[in-house]
PLY file of the C-alpha trace (Angstrom):
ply
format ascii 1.0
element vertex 169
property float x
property float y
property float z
element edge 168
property int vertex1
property int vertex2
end_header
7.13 22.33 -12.22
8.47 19.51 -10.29
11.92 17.91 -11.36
11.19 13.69 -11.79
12.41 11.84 -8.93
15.54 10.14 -8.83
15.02 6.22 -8.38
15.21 4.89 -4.68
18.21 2.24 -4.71
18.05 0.19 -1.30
20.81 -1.84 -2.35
23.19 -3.66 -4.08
24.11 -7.38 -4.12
27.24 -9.18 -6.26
25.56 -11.21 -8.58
25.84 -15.15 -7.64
24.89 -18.38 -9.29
21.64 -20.12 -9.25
21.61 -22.80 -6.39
18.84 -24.53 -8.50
21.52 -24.92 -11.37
24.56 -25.78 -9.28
22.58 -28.62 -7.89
22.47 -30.07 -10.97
26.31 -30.29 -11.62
27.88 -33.31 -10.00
29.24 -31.68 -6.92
32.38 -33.81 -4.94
32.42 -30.95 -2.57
30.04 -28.12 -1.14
31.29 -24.82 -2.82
33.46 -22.86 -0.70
30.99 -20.12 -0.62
27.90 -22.28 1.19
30.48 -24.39 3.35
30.21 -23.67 6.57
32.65 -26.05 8.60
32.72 -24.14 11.76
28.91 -23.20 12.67
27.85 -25.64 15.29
24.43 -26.43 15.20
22.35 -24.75 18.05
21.83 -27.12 21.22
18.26 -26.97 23.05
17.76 -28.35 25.98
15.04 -30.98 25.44
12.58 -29.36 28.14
12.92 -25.95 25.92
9.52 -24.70 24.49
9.48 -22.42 21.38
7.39 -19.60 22.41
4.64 -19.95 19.09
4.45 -16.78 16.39
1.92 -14.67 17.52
-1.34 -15.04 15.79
-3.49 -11.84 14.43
-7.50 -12.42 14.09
-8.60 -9.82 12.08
-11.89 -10.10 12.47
-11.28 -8.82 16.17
-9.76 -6.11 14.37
-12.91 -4.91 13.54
-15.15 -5.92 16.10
-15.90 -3.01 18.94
-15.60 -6.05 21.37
-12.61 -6.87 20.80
-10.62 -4.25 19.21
-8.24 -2.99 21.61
-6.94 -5.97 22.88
-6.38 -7.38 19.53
-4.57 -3.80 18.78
-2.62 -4.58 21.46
-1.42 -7.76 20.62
-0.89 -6.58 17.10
1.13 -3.82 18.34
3.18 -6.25 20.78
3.78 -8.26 17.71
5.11 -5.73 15.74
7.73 -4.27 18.41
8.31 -8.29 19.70
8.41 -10.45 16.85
8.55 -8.26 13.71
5.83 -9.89 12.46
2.88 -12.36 12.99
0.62 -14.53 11.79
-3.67 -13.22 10.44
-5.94 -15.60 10.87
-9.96 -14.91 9.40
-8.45 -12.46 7.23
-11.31 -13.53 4.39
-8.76 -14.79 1.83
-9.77 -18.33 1.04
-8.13 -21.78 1.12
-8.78 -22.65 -2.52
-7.15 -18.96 -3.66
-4.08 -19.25 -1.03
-3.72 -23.13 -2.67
-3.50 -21.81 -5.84
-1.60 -19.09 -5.10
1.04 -21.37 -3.49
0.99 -23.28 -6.76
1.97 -19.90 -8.73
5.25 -20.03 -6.51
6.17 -23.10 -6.47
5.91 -23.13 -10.42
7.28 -19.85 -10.54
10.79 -21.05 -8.65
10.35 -24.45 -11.43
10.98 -22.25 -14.27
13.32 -23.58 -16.63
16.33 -21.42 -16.39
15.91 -19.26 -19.45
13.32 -18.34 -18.21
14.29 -17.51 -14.74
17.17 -15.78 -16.34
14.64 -13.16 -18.17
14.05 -12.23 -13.90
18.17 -12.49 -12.90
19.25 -9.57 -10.44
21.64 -7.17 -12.43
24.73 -5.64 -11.11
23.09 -2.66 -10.07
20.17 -4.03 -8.47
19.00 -6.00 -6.23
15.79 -7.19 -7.22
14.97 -10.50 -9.04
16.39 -14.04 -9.03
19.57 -14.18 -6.94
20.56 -13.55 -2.94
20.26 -10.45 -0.98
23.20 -8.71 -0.09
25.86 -10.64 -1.15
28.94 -7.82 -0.98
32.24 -10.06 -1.02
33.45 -13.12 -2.97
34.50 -14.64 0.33
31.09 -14.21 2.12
29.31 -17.26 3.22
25.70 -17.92 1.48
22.78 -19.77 2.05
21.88 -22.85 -0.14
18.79 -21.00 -1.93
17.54 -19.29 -4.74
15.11 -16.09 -3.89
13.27 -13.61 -5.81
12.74 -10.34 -4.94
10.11 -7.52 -6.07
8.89 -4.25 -4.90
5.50 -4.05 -5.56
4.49 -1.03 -3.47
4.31 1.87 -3.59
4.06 1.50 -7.15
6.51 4.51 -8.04
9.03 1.89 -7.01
7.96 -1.03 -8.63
10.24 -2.00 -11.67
7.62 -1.92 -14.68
9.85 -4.07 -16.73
10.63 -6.47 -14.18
6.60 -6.74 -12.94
5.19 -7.56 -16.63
8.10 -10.29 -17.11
6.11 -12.23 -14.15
3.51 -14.98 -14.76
-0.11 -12.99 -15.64
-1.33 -14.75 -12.05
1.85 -13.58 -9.76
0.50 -10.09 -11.24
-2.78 -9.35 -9.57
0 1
1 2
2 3
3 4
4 5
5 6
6 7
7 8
8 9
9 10
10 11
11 12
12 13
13 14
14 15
15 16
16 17
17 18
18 19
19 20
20 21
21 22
22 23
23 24
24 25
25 26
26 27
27 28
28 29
29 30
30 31
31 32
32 33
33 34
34 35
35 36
36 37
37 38
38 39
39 40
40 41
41 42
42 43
43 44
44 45
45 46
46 47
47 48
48 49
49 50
50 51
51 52
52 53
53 54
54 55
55 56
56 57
57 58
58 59
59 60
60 61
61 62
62 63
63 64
64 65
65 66
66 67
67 68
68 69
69 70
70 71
71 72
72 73
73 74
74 75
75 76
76 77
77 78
78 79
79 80
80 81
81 82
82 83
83 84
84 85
85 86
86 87
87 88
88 89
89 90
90 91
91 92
92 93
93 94
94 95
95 96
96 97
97 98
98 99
99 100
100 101
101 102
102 103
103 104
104 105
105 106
106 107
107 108
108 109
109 110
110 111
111 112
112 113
113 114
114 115
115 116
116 117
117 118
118 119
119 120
120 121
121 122
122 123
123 124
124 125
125 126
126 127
127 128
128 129
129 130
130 131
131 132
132 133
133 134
134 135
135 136
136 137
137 138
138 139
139 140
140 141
141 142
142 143
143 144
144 145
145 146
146 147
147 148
148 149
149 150
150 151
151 152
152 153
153 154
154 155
155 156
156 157
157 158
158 159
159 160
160 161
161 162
162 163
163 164
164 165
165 166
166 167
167 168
């Protein structure tokens, strides 16, 4: 008989405010922990060119033609960039639009709601920032949520069903 697993923690993260809801305080100063007086902004020389994110087309994937040199750029991508952009992937525009929609009403929540989907102390999934380990450490101006969703003996049951229906599927 197999003994049950023990849960797979990946990580912690101190528990911070909602940017969403500081925003909406009268602020006379940025908050020491998103001030950031010393960080020069990053100087390009004006004949610089971005190199572009490379660009998948997964119906070469499949194609004998084409195949191996799209697994090779997939696999360049991967070791490069970390990851890419798929293009003819079959997903379509209207189902992407709406699925954008989901989001962006998802991250409108009022913020009961939202806090229903708060990280908690011991965990790092749900509304909040990633890896936040000291009072002192310096945070970006954003509000994220996080969710395993695979493999599904990792998902967080109770944190999945507390999601819209459509942010489900």
């Amino acid at each position: 008989m197999e003994s049950p697993k023990e849960p797979v923690i990946f990580g912690r993260s101190l528990i911070v405010p909602s940017v969403q809801e500081l925003a909406k305080e009268p602020l006379s100063k940025i908050p020491h922990r998103y001030h950031r007086p010393h960080q020069e902004s990053p100087s390009i020389p004006s004949d610089y060119h971005l190199p572009s994110v490379p660009i998948i087309d997964f119906q070469k994937l499949a194609a004998d033609d084409f195949i191996g040199s799209e697994l090779e750029r997939l696999h360049s991508a991967c070791k490069d960039w970390g990851f890419f952009q798929v293009v003819n992937h079959g997903v379509s525009l209207k189902l992407l639009d709406e699925f954008k929609l989901e989001i962006e009403n998802f991250f409108k929540l009022p913020h009961e709601d939202k806090k229903l989907l708060w990280q908690t102390p011991d965990d790092h999934e749900g509304f909040g920032q990633l890896f936040v380990v000291s009072e002192d450490q310096k945070l970006d101006w954003s509000d994220m949520f996080y969710i395993t969703t695979l493999p599904l003996d990792l998902r967080k049951v109770d944190l999945f069903e507390k999601l819209p229906l459509k942010l489900r599927y």
